[in-house]
C-alpha positions in Angstrom: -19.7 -4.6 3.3 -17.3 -1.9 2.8 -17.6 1.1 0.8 -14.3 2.1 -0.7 -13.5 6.0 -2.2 -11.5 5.7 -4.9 -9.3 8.7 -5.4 -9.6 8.8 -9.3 -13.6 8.5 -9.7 -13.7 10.8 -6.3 -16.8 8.6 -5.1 -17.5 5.7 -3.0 -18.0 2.5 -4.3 -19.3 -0.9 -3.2 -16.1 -3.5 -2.3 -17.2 -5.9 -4.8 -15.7 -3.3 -7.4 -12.4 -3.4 -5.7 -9.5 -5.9 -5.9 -7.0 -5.7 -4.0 -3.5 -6.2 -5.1 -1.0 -7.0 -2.1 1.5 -4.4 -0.6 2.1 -0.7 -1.7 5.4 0.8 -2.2 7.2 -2.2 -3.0 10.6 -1.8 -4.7 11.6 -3.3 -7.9 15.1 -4.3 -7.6 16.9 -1.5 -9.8 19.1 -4.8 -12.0 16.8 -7.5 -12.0 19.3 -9.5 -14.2 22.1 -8.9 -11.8 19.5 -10.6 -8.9 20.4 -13.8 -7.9 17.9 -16.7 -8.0 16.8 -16.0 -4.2 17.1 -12.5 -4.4 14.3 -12.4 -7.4 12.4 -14.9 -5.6 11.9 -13.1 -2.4 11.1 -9.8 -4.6 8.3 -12.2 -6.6 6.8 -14.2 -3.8 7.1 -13.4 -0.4 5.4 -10.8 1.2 4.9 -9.6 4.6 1.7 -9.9 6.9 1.8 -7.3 8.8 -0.9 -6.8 11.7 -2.2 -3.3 12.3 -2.1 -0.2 9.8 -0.8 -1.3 6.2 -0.5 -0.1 2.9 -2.2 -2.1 0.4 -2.0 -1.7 -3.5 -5.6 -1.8 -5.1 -7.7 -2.1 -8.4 -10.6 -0.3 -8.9 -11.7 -3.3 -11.3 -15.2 -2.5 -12.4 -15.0 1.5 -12.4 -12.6 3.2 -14.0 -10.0 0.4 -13.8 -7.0 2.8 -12.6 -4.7 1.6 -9.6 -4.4 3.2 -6.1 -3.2 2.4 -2.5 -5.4 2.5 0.5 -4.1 2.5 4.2 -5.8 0.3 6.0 -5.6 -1.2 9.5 -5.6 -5.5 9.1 -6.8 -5.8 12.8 -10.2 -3.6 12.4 -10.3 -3.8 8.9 -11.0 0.4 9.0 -9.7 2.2 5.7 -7.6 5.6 7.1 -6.9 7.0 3.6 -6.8 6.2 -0.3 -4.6 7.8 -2.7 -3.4 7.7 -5.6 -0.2 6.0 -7.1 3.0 8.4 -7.0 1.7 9.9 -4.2 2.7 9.5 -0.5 0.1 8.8 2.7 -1.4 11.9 4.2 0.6 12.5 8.1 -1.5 12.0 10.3 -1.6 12.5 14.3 -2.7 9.5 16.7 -2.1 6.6 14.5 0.5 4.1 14.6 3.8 4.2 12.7 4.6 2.2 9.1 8.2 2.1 8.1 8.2 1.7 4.4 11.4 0.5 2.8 13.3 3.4 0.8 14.9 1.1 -1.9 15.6 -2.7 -2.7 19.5 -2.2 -2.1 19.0 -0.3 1.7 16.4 -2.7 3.3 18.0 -1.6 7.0 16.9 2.0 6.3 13.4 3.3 6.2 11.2 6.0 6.3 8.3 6.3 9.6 5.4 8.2 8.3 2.5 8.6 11.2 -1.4 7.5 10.1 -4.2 9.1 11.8 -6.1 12.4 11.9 -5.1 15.6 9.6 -1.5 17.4 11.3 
């Protein structure tokens, strides 16, 4: 079982509390009604499955019912960091490297931020 901090009750919590939520940092497209069918679609439905260190969206469900992201790795199933939403992931040395998609419009370009142990 895994216990979970969340990052607005500052305590750990059982995982049965928790629900998780699919991918942080997604970008709403900034016209929706200007999206095409498949454009709105892909935004909606499909979602990546990436292997190794992620950033999840999450629900503290039973507690205090507030949203948050936790990085986590999807291979060893060990949580690196919560946080809360708005902010960014701690940098971190040793840890692999997650590009996270600056805006719906600029999917080529991305931002690398390094998950590990405190810089």
């Amino acid at each position: 079982m895994f216990h979970i901090y969340c990052p607005w009750c500052q305590e750990h919590r059982e995982e049965e509390e928790f629900h998780a939520k699919g991918p942080a940092h997604l970008a709403r497209p900034k016209n929706p009604e200007n999206c095409s069918d498949e454009e709105w679609g892909d935004y909606l439905f499909f979602r990546d499955n990436p292997r190794g260190v992620h950033h999840e969206l999450w629900v503290h469900a039973v507690g205090c019912r507030k949203f948050f992201n936790i990085t986590r790795n999807t291979v060893t199933y060990e949580i690196l960091e919560t946080y809360k939403i708005g902010e960014q992931p701690a940098k971190r040395a040793q840890a692999d490297v997650v590009s996270l998609p600056l805006r719906q419009d600029a999917a080529n370009e991305s931002v690398k931020i390094k998950l590990g142990g405190a810089s």
